[in-house]
N, C-alpha and C positions, 0 to 999 in steps of 0.2 A: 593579586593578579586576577583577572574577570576570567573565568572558566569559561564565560560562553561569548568573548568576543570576535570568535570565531563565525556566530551564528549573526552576530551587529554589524552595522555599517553605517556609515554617514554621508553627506549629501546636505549642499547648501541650492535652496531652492528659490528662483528670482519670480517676482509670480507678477504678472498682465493682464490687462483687461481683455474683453473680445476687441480693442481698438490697438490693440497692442504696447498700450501705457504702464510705464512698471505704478505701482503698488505701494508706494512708501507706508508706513507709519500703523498697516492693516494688523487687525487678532485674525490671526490665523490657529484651526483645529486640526490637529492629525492625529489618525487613531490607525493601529496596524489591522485590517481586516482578512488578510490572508499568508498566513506561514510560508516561507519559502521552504522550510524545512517542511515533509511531507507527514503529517498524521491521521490516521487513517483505520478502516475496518474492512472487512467484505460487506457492499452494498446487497449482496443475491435480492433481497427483500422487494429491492428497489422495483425490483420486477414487477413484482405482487402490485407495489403499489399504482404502478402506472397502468397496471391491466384491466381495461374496464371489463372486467368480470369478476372482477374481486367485491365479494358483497361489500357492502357500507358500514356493517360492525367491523371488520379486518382493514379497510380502509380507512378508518378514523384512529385505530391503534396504530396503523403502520405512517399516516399523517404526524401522530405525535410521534412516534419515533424519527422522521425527519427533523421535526423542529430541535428535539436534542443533536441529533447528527449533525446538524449545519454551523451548530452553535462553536460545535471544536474541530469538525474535519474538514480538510481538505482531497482527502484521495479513497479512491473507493478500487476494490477490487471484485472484478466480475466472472463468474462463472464460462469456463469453454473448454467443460470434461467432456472428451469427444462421445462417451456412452448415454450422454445425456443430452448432450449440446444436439449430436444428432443419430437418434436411437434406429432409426435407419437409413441407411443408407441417399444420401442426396435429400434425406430432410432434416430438417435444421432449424433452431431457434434463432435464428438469425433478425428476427423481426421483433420480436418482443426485448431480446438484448438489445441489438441495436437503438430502438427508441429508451431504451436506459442510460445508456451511452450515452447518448446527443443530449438527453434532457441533463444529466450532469455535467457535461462538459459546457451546458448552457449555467449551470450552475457555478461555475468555474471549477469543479474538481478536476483533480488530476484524475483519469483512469486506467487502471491494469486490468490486461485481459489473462486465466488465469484457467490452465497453461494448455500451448498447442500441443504438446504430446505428450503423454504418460501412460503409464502402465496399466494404473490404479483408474477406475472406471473408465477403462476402457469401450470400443467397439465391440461386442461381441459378434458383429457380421464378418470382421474383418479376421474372424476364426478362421481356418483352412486356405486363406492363401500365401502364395509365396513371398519369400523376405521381399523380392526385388519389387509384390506389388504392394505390398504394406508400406516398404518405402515409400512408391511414390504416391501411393494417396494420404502418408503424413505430409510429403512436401505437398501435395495439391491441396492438401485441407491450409496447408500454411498460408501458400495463396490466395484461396479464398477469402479467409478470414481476415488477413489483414490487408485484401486489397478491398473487402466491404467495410471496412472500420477505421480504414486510414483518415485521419484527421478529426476523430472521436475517440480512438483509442490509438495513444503513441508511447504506449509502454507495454510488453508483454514478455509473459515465465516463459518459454520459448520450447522450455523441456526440462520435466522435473523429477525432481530425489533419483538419479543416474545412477551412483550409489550402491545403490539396492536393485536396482532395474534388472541387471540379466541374474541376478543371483534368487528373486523373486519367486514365492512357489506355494503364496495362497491361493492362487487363481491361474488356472490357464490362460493366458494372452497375445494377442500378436506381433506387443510391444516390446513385452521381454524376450520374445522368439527374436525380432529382428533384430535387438541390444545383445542377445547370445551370438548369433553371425556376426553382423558388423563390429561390434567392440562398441564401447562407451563412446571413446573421441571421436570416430569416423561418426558415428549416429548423431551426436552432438554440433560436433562440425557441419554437416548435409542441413539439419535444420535450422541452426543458425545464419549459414551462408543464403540460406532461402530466405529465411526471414529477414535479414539484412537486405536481400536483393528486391524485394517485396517494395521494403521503406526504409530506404537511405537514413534517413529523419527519427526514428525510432530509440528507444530504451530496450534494450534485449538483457534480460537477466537470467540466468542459470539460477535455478534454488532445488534447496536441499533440506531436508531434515538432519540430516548427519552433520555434526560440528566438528568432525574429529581427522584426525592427519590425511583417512581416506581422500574427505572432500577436497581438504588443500590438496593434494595430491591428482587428484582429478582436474581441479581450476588451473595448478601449470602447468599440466599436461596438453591441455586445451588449450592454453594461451601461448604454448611452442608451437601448436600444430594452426597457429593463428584463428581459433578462432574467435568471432568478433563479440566477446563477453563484455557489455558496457558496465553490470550491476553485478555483484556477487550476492545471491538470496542467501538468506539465513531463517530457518525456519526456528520456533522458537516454541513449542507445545510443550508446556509445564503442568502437565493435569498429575505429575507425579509429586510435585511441590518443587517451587523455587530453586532455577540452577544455584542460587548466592553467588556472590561478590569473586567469589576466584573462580570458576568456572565460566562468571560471564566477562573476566577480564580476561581469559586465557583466550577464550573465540573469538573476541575481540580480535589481540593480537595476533593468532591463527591469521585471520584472514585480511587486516589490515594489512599484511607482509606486503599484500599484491597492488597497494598504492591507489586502489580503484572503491569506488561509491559502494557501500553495502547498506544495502536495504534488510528490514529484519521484517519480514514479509508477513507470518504468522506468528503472531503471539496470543498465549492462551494461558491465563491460569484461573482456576475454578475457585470459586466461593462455597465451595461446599464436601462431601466429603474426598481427602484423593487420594486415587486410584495406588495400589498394593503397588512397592518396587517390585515384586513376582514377575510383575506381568509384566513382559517384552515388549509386546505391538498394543497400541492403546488402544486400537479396533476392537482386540480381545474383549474390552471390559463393555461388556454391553448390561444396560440397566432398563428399567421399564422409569423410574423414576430416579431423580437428583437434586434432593433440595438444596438450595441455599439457606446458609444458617446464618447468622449474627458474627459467628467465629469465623469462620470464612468469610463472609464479606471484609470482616477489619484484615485478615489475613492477605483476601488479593489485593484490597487496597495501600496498604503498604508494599506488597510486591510491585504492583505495578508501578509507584512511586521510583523506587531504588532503579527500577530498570528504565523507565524513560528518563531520569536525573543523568544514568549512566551514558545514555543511548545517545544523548541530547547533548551533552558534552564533550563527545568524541567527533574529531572532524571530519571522520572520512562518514558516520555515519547519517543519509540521507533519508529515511524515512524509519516510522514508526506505526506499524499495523498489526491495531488488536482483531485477532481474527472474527471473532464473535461481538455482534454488535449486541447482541440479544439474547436472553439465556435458552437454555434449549437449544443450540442447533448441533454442532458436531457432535456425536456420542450423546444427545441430549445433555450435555455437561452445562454446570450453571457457569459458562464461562464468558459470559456478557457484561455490559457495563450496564446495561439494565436489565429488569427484573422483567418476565413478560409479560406482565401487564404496562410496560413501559414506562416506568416508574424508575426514575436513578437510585444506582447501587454508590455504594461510599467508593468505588474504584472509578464510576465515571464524576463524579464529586472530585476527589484529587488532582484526575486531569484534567478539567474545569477550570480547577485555581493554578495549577500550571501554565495552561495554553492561554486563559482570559486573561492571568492579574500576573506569577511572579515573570510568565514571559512574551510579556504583554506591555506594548509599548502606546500610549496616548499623550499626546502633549500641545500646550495651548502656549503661541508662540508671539512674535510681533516681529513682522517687518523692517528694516531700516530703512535710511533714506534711499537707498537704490532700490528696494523692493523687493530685499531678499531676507532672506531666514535659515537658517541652519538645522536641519532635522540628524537626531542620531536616536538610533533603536535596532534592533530585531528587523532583519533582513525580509522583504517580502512585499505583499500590496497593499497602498495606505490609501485608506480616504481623506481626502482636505476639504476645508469649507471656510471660507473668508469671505464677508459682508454678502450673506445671503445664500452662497452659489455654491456648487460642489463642482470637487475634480479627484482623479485618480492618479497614482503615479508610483512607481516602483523604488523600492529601498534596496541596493543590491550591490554587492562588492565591487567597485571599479569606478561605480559611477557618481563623479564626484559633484558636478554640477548639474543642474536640470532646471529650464524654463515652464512654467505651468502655467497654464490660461485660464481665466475663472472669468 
Protein backbone atom coordinates (compact mmCIF):
# COMPACT_ATOMS: atom_id res chain seq x y z
CA UNK A 1 0.00 0.00 0.00
CA UNK A 2 1.47 3.66 -1.09
CA UNK A 3 1.47 5.69 2.28
CA UNK A 4 1.52 8.72 0.46
CA UNK A 5 -1.28 8.35 -2.29
CA UNK A 6 -3.01 10.44 -0.46
CA UNK A 7 -0.50 13.44 -1.28
CA UNK A 8 -0.64 11.86 -5.58
CA UNK A 9 -3.00 12.46 -8.19
CA UNK A 10 -3.43 11.75 -11.77
CA UNK A 11 -4.66 13.57 -14.74
CA UNK A 12 -4.51 12.68 -18.47
CA UNK A 13 -3.41 15.68 -20.45
CA UNK A 14 -4.56 16.48 -24.37
CA UNK A 15 -2.01 19.01 -25.39
CA UNK A 16 -2.59 21.86 -28.76
CA UNK A 17 -0.99 24.00 -30.45
CA UNK A 18 -1.56 28.04 -30.40
CA UNK A 19 -4.00 26.95 -33.55
CA UNK A 20 -5.75 24.75 -31.47
CA UNK A 21 -4.33 21.24 -33.25
CA UNK A 22 -4.01 18.33 -30.86
CA UNK A 23 -0.40 17.09 -30.79
CA UNK A 24 -0.14 13.42 -31.61
CA UNK A 25 2.94 11.39 -31.39
CA UNK A 26 5.12 14.66 -29.22
CA UNK A 27 8.05 13.86 -26.07
CA UNK A 28 6.62 15.79 -23.68
CA UNK A 29 8.73 16.80 -20.09
CA UNK A 30 7.03 17.30 -16.76
CA UNK A 31 8.73 18.04 -13.71
CA UNK A 32 6.59 18.87 -10.29
CA UNK A 33 8.03 22.60 -9.42
CA UNK A 34 5.68 23.39 -6.57
CA UNK A 35 4.33 21.24 -3.42
CA UNK A 36 0.76 21.57 -2.86
CA UNK A 37 1.50 20.28 0.38
CA UNK A 38 2.86 23.46 2.29
CA UNK A 39 6.78 23.43 3.37
CA UNK A 40 8.11 26.08 4.72
CA UNK A 41 10.28 28.50 7.51
CA UNK A 42 9.85 32.08 8.94
CA UNK A 43 10.93 34.42 6.00
CA UNK A 44 11.46 37.59 8.89
CA UNK A 45 14.98 37.86 6.88
CA UNK A 46 13.33 38.45 3.87
CA UNK A 47 12.97 41.93 5.13
CA UNK A 48 16.57 42.48 5.56
CA UNK A 49 16.84 41.57 2.21
CA UNK A 50 14.69 43.60 0.25
CA UNK A 51 15.59 46.83 2.43
CA UNK A 52 17.81 48.88 0.52
CA UNK A 53 19.73 49.86 3.44
CA UNK A 54 21.02 46.63 4.17
CA UNK A 55 24.85 46.96 3.43
CA UNK A 56 26.04 44.54 0.50
CA UNK A 57 28.20 42.21 2.77
CA UNK A 58 24.45 41.24 4.67
CA UNK A 59 22.88 41.35 1.22
CA UNK A 60 25.03 38.85 -0.45
CA UNK A 61 24.58 36.37 2.68
CA UNK A 62 21.07 36.91 2.77
CA UNK A 63 20.93 36.42 -1.37
CA UNK A 64 22.49 33.19 -0.83
CA UNK A 65 20.19 32.22 1.66
CA UNK A 66 17.30 32.69 -0.72
CA UNK A 67 18.74 30.71 -3.38
CA UNK A 68 18.82 27.62 -0.82
CA UNK A 69 15.20 28.73 0.45
CA UNK A 70 13.58 28.61 -3.00
CA UNK A 71 15.14 25.57 -3.82
CA UNK A 72 12.55 23.43 -1.17
CA UNK A 73 10.04 26.14 0.13
CA UNK A 74 7.12 27.00 -0.69
CA UNK A 75 5.39 29.12 2.39
CA UNK A 76 6.99 31.60 4.43
CA UNK A 77 5.74 33.11 7.58
CA UNK A 78 6.00 36.76 8.52
CA UNK A 79 6.34 38.74 11.37
CA UNK A 80 2.92 41.09 13.01
CA UNK A 81 3.99 41.02 16.84
CA UNK A 82 2.06 44.04 17.66
CA UNK A 83 5.10 45.51 19.97
CA UNK A 84 7.23 45.41 17.26
CA UNK A 85 5.11 45.50 14.23
CA UNK A 86 4.00 48.89 15.75
CA UNK A 87 6.03 50.08 18.78
CA UNK A 88 3.84 53.11 18.66
CA UNK A 89 1.02 53.66 18.52
CA UNK A 90 -0.37 54.35 14.63
CA UNK A 91 3.18 53.51 13.35
CA UNK A 92 3.56 50.54 11.72
CA UNK A 93 5.83 48.43 9.63
CA UNK A 94 3.50 48.06 7.36
CA UNK A 95 5.66 49.13 4.39
CA UNK A 96 8.74 47.16 4.56
CA UNK A 97 6.33 43.88 5.29
CA UNK A 98 4.09 44.56 2.90
CA UNK A 99 6.84 44.76 -0.05
CA UNK A 100 7.95 41.21 1.57
CA UNK A 101 4.76 40.02 1.04
CA UNK A 102 4.08 41.07 -2.59
CA UNK A 103 7.63 40.32 -3.65
CA UNK A 104 6.87 36.42 -2.44
CA UNK A 105 3.70 36.00 -3.23
CA UNK A 106 5.29 37.12 -6.82
CA UNK A 107 7.40 34.29 -5.91
CA UNK A 108 4.58 32.15 -5.75
CA UNK A 109 4.90 31.27 -2.00
CA UNK A 110 2.11 30.85 0.10
CA UNK A 111 2.26 33.50 3.06
CA UNK A 112 1.18 33.62 6.80
CA UNK A 113 1.02 36.66 8.65
CA UNK A 114 1.94 35.76 12.26
CA UNK A 115 -0.08 36.50 14.60
CA UNK A 116 -2.73 39.45 15.09
CA UNK A 117 -3.04 39.09 18.80
CA UNK A 118 -0.98 37.88 21.51
CA UNK A 119 0.26 38.46 24.74
CA UNK A 120 3.80 37.78 24.37
CA UNK A 121 5.42 41.02 22.68
CA UNK A 122 2.98 42.89 23.06
CA UNK A 123 1.94 46.70 23.04
CA UNK A 124 3.28 48.24 25.91
CA UNK A 125 1.30 51.64 25.03
CA UNK A 126 -1.79 49.78 25.27
CA UNK A 127 -0.80 49.54 29.21
CA UNK A 128 -3.47 51.46 31.38
CA UNK A 129 -6.43 51.13 29.23
CA UNK A 130 -9.59 49.77 29.61
CA UNK A 131 -10.62 45.95 28.51
CA UNK A 132 -13.42 47.46 26.21
CA UNK A 133 -10.55 49.87 24.56
CA UNK A 134 -8.01 47.06 24.20
CA UNK A 135 -10.63 45.22 22.51
CA UNK A 136 -11.28 47.35 20.08
CA UNK A 137 -8.14 48.32 18.91
CA UNK A 138 -7.19 44.50 18.56
CA UNK A 139 -10.23 44.32 16.41
CA UNK A 140 -9.05 47.64 14.54
CA UNK A 141 -5.48 46.45 14.29
CA UNK A 142 -7.43 43.15 12.67
CA UNK A 143 -8.86 45.49 10.22
CA UNK A 144 -6.11 47.25 9.29
CA UNK A 145 -3.99 44.60 8.82
CA UNK A 146 -5.82 42.46 6.83
CA UNK A 147 -7.57 44.87 4.90
CA UNK A 148 -3.78 46.22 3.85
CA UNK A 149 -2.56 42.57 2.94
CA UNK A 150 -5.57 41.17 1.40
CA UNK A 151 -4.60 39.39 -1.52
CA UNK A 152 -0.79 39.06 -0.48
CA UNK A 153 -1.32 37.66 2.58
CA UNK A 154 -4.49 34.96 2.76
CA UNK A 155 -3.46 33.11 5.59
CA UNK A 156 -3.13 34.20 9.29
CA UNK A 157 -2.44 32.93 13.37
CA UNK A 158 -5.37 35.11 14.15
CA UNK A 159 -4.57 34.61 18.01
CA UNK A 160 -2.05 32.84 19.77
CA UNK A 161 -0.93 30.13 22.67
CA UNK A 162 -4.85 31.16 24.31
CA UNK A 163 -3.84 28.52 26.64
CA UNK A 164 -1.51 30.23 28.78
CA UNK A 165 -2.97 33.79 27.83
CA UNK A 166 -5.03 34.84 31.12
CA UNK A 167 -3.00 32.52 33.33
CA UNK A 168 0.33 34.53 31.99
CA UNK A 169 2.50 36.33 34.74
CA UNK A 170 5.97 37.07 33.29
CA UNK A 171 5.02 40.33 32.11
CA UNK A 172 2.39 42.87 32.68
CA UNK A 173 0.10 43.09 29.47
CA UNK A 174 -3.09 44.34 28.01
CA UNK A 175 -3.67 40.98 26.38
CA UNK A 176 -3.74 38.84 29.34
CA UNK A 177 -5.91 41.58 31.15
CA UNK A 178 -8.47 41.55 28.53
CA UNK A 179 -8.22 37.27 28.09
CA UNK A 180 -8.70 37.51 32.21
CA UNK A 181 -12.26 39.62 31.75
CA UNK A 182 -13.57 38.30 28.49
CA UNK A 183 -12.62 34.45 28.99
CA UNK A 184 -10.60 32.51 26.31
CA UNK A 185 -13.80 31.69 23.71
CA UNK A 186 -15.45 35.26 23.81
CA UNK A 187 -11.77 36.76 23.02
CA UNK A 188 -11.22 34.19 20.44
CA UNK A 189 -14.60 34.30 18.98
CA UNK A 190 -14.55 38.62 18.69
CA UNK A 191 -11.18 38.13 16.72
CA UNK A 192 -11.83 35.57 14.68
CA UNK A 193 -15.30 36.74 13.54
CA UNK A 194 -13.39 40.17 12.59
CA UNK A 195 -11.06 38.48 10.83
CA UNK A 196 -13.28 36.37 9.00
CA UNK A 197 -15.45 39.61 8.37
CA UNK A 198 -12.29 41.47 7.02
CA UNK A 199 -11.78 38.39 4.24
CA UNK A 200 -14.38 36.09 3.50
CA UNK A 201 -11.48 34.21 1.39
CA UNK A 202 -8.95 33.60 4.03
CA UNK A 203 -7.04 30.75 6.25
CA UNK A 204 -7.59 31.65 9.93
CA UNK A 205 -5.81 29.23 12.18
CA UNK A 206 -5.66 29.20 16.02
CA UNK A 207 -2.16 27.93 17.36
CA UNK A 208 -0.68 26.95 20.31
CA UNK A 209 2.29 25.59 21.88
CA UNK A 210 0.42 23.45 24.33
CA UNK A 211 -0.32 19.79 22.75
CA UNK A 212 -2.12 18.51 25.63
CA UNK A 213 -6.07 17.86 26.36
CA UNK A 214 -6.13 21.67 27.45
CA UNK A 215 -5.78 22.81 23.87
CA UNK A 216 -8.19 20.06 22.47
CA UNK A 217 -10.47 21.32 24.93
CA UNK A 218 -10.19 24.83 24.00
CA UNK A 219 -10.66 24.05 19.95
CA UNK A 220 -14.28 22.38 20.93
CA UNK A 221 -15.17 24.74 22.89
CA UNK A 222 -14.60 27.16 20.11
CA UNK A 223 -16.04 25.24 17.49
CA UNK A 224 -19.63 24.91 19.76
CA UNK A 225 -19.51 28.55 20.26
CA UNK A 226 -19.05 28.53 16.17
CA UNK A 227 -16.16 29.93 15.84
CA UNK A 228 -14.73 30.15 12.37
CA UNK A 229 -11.38 27.94 12.95
CA UNK A 230 -10.19 26.79 9.33
CA UNK A 231 -6.49 25.33 10.64
CA UNK A 232 -5.69 23.93 13.88
CA UNK A 233 -1.76 25.30 14.71
CA UNK A 234 0.38 23.05 16.42
CA UNK A 235 3.44 24.54 17.52
CA UNK A 236 6.29 22.16 17.84
CA UNK A 237 9.63 23.66 19.86
CA UNK A 238 11.87 20.72 20.56
CA UNK A 239 15.06 22.64 21.92
CA UNK A 240 14.44 20.05 24.88
CA UNK A 241 15.13 16.93 22.51
CA UNK A 242 12.85 15.06 20.14
CA UNK A 243 9.09 14.58 21.32
CA UNK A 244 9.69 10.47 19.66
CA UNK A 245 7.35 8.57 17.84
CA UNK A 246 4.49 8.08 20.68
CA UNK A 247 4.21 11.42 21.81
CA UNK A 248 3.99 12.71 18.07
CA UNK A 249 1.43 10.15 17.34
CA UNK A 250 -0.66 10.86 20.26
CA UNK A 251 -0.95 14.80 19.09
CA UNK A 252 -1.53 13.72 16.16
CA UNK A 253 -4.51 11.81 17.01
CA UNK A 254 -5.33 14.63 19.75
CA UNK A 255 -6.08 16.83 17.28
CA UNK A 256 -7.01 15.02 14.10
CA UNK A 257 -10.35 13.97 16.26
CA UNK A 258 -11.59 17.55 14.87
CA UNK A 259 -11.60 16.27 11.04
CA UNK A 260 -9.98 19.87 9.98
CA UNK A 261 -6.38 20.82 8.18
CA UNK A 262 -3.56 21.04 10.90
CA UNK A 263 -0.67 22.80 10.20
CA UNK A 264 2.49 22.30 12.40
CA UNK A 265 3.45 25.98 12.25
CA UNK A 266 6.76 26.07 14.34
CA UNK A 267 9.13 23.40 14.40
CA UNK A 268 12.58 23.61 15.95
CA UNK A 269 15.07 21.39 17.07
CA UNK A 270 18.65 22.41 17.62
CA UNK A 271 22.04 20.87 16.43
CA UNK A 272 23.84 21.68 19.41
CA UNK A 273 23.72 21.51 22.87
CA UNK A 274 19.78 20.95 24.61
CA UNK A 275 18.44 22.90 26.86
CA UNK A 276 18.17 20.98 30.78
CA UNK A 277 14.32 19.21 31.26
CA UNK A 278 14.55 21.74 34.59
CA UNK A 279 13.80 24.35 32.71
CA UNK A 280 9.92 25.19 32.15
CA UNK A 281 9.74 28.23 29.75
CA UNK A 282 12.62 27.92 27.05
CA UNK A 283 12.83 31.93 27.16
CA UNK A 284 14.41 30.96 30.62
CA UNK A 285 17.45 29.50 28.93
CA UNK A 286 19.34 32.48 27.68
CA UNK A 287 22.98 31.92 26.43
CA UNK A 288 25.45 34.59 24.87
CA UNK A 289 26.66 31.68 22.72
CA UNK A 290 25.31 28.15 21.04
CA UNK A 291 27.39 26.16 18.98
CA UNK A 292 26.54 23.70 16.62
CA UNK A 293 28.55 20.44 16.96
CA UNK A 294 28.83 17.47 14.52
CA UNK A 295 26.71 15.48 17.09
CA UNK A 296 23.92 17.55 16.74
CA UNK A 297 23.84 18.24 13.45
CA UNK A 298 23.55 14.31 12.72
CA UNK A 299 21.07 14.29 15.75
CA UNK A 300 18.56 17.16 14.07
CA UNK A 301 18.97 15.71 10.95
CA UNK A 302 17.65 12.44 11.64
CA UNK A 303 14.94 14.17 13.83
CA UNK A 304 13.91 16.13 11.30
CA UNK A 305 13.63 13.23 9.01
CA UNK A 306 11.23 10.84 11.47
CA UNK A 307 8.91 14.05 11.85
CA UNK A 308 8.39 15.30 8.15
CA UNK A 309 8.11 11.14 6.96
CA UNK A 310 5.53 11.41 9.79
CA UNK A 311 3.93 14.78 9.02
CA UNK A 312 3.81 13.99 5.37
CA UNK A 313 1.95 10.93 5.57
CA UNK A 314 -0.89 11.79 7.65
CA UNK A 315 -3.86 13.21 5.65
CA UNK A 316 -5.26 15.74 7.57
CA UNK A 317 -1.66 17.18 7.85
CA UNK A 318 -1.18 20.43 5.42
CA UNK A 319 1.97 21.99 6.16
CA UNK A 320 5.34 21.68 7.53
CA UNK A 321 7.26 24.77 9.12
CA UNK A 322 10.76 24.70 10.24
CA UNK A 323 10.72 27.75 12.39
CA UNK A 324 14.27 28.88 12.03
CA UNK A 325 15.69 29.07 8.72
CA UNK A 326 19.02 30.23 9.95
CA UNK A 327 21.02 29.37 12.97
CA UNK A 328 20.88 32.03 15.63
CA UNK A 329 17.56 33.39 15.66
CA UNK A 330 15.14 32.43 18.56
CA UNK A 331 17.12 32.04 21.90
CA UNK A 332 20.12 32.23 19.46
CA UNK A 333 19.62 28.53 19.36
CA UNK A 334 21.50 26.54 16.54
CA UNK A 335 18.14 25.70 15.20
CA UNK A 336 18.40 26.41 11.36
CA UNK A 337 18.88 24.31 8.55
CA UNK A 338 21.90 26.38 7.79
CA UNK A 339 24.89 27.35 9.54
CA UNK A 340 25.16 31.33 9.52
CA UNK A 341 27.34 31.74 7.27
CA UNK A 342 24.78 30.10 5.00
CA UNK A 343 26.27 26.99 4.38
CA UNK A 344 23.82 23.71 4.49
CA UNK A 345 23.61 21.76 7.75
CA UNK A 346 22.98 17.91 7.21
CA UNK A 347 19.05 18.72 8.43
CA UNK A 348 18.55 21.07 5.32
CA UNK A 349 20.52 18.09 3.14
CA UNK A 350 17.81 15.49 4.27
CA UNK A 351 15.03 17.63 3.24
CA UNK A 352 16.64 18.36 0.02
CA UNK A 353 16.49 14.60 -0.81
CA UNK A 354 12.93 14.50 0.50
CA UNK A 355 11.21 17.47 -1.17
CA UNK A 356 13.79 17.14 -4.78
CA UNK A 357 14.10 13.30 -5.27
CA UNK A 358 12.07 10.68 -2.83
CA UNK A 359 9.12 13.18 -3.25
CA UNK A 360 9.69 14.41 -6.29
CA UNK A 361 7.88 13.71 -9.39
CA UNK A 362 9.77 14.24 -13.26
CA UNK A 363 8.68 12.36 -16.10
CA UNK A 364 9.44 12.15 -19.95
CA UNK A 365 6.28 11.01 -21.62
CA UNK A 366 4.77 10.77 -25.36
CA UNK A 367 1.66 11.72 -26.83
CA UNK A 368 -0.80 9.31 -28.69
CA UNK A 369 -2.53 9.73 -31.48
CA UNK A 370 -5.16 12.08 -29.97
CA UNK A 371 -2.59 14.17 -28.45
CA UNK A 372 -2.91 13.14 -25.06
CA UNK A 373 -0.57 11.70 -22.15
CA UNK A 374 -1.21 10.59 -18.85
CA UNK A 375 0.66 12.23 -15.93
CA UNK A 376 0.55 10.57 -12.36
CA UNK A 377 2.70 12.11 -9.34
CA UNK A 378 2.74 14.38 -6.25
CA UNK A 379 -0.09 16.77 -6.19
CA UNK A 380 0.86 20.51 -7.01
CA UNK A 381 2.42 22.72 -9.97
CA UNK A 382 4.15 21.26 -12.89
CA UNK A 383 6.10 22.57 -15.71
CA UNK A 384 5.63 20.98 -19.26
CA UNK A 385 7.82 21.60 -22.31
CA UNK A 386 7.05 19.69 -25.74
CA UNK A 387 8.98 20.70 -29.09
CA UNK A 388 10.45 23.70 -27.90
CA UNK A 389 7.60 25.64 -25.74
CA UNK A 390 6.81 25.58 -22.17
CA UNK A 391 3.41 25.47 -20.19
CA UNK A 392 2.11 25.16 -16.64
CA UNK A 393 -0.66 23.38 -15.22
CA UNK A 394 -1.78 21.98 -11.87
CA UNK A 395 -1.73 18.12 -10.58
CA UNK A 396 -4.64 18.20 -8.02
CA UNK A 397 -7.25 15.74 -6.72
CA UNK A 398 -10.37 15.79 -8.73
CA UNK A 399 -9.02 16.88 -11.77
CA UNK A 400 -9.13 14.39 -14.05
CA UNK A 401 -8.67 15.77 -17.60
CA UNK A 402 -6.95 18.98 -18.65
CA UNK A 403 -6.29 20.60 -22.23
CA UNK A 404 -2.84 22.42 -22.27
CA UNK A 405 -1.71 24.76 -25.07
CA UNK A 406 2.05 25.01 -25.95
Amino acid sequence: MDKLSHRKAACTLTLRDGQGRIMPGRKVEVELKRHEFMFGTGVFWVMDLLDPATPPEKRARLEKMWDAWQELFNFGTLPFYQGRYEPAEGRTMEESTLRAAKWLKEKGCTVKGHPLCWHTVSAKWLLGRSSEEVLENQLSRIRREIGAFRGNISMWDVINEVVIMPEFVKEDNAITRLCQKMGRVPLVKAVFDQARAMDPDATLLLNDFNTTERYRQLIEDCLAADVPIDVIGVQSHQHQGFWGMDKLHEVLERFASFGKPIHFTENTFVSGTLIPEYIEDLNDWQVTEWPSTPEGEDRQARNMLAMADTLFEHPLVKAFINWNFEDGGWLNAPAGLLHTDGSWKPAYEALRQRIRQDWHTGLTLQTDENGRCRVEGFRGLYALKCDGREASFTLARGAEEETIVV
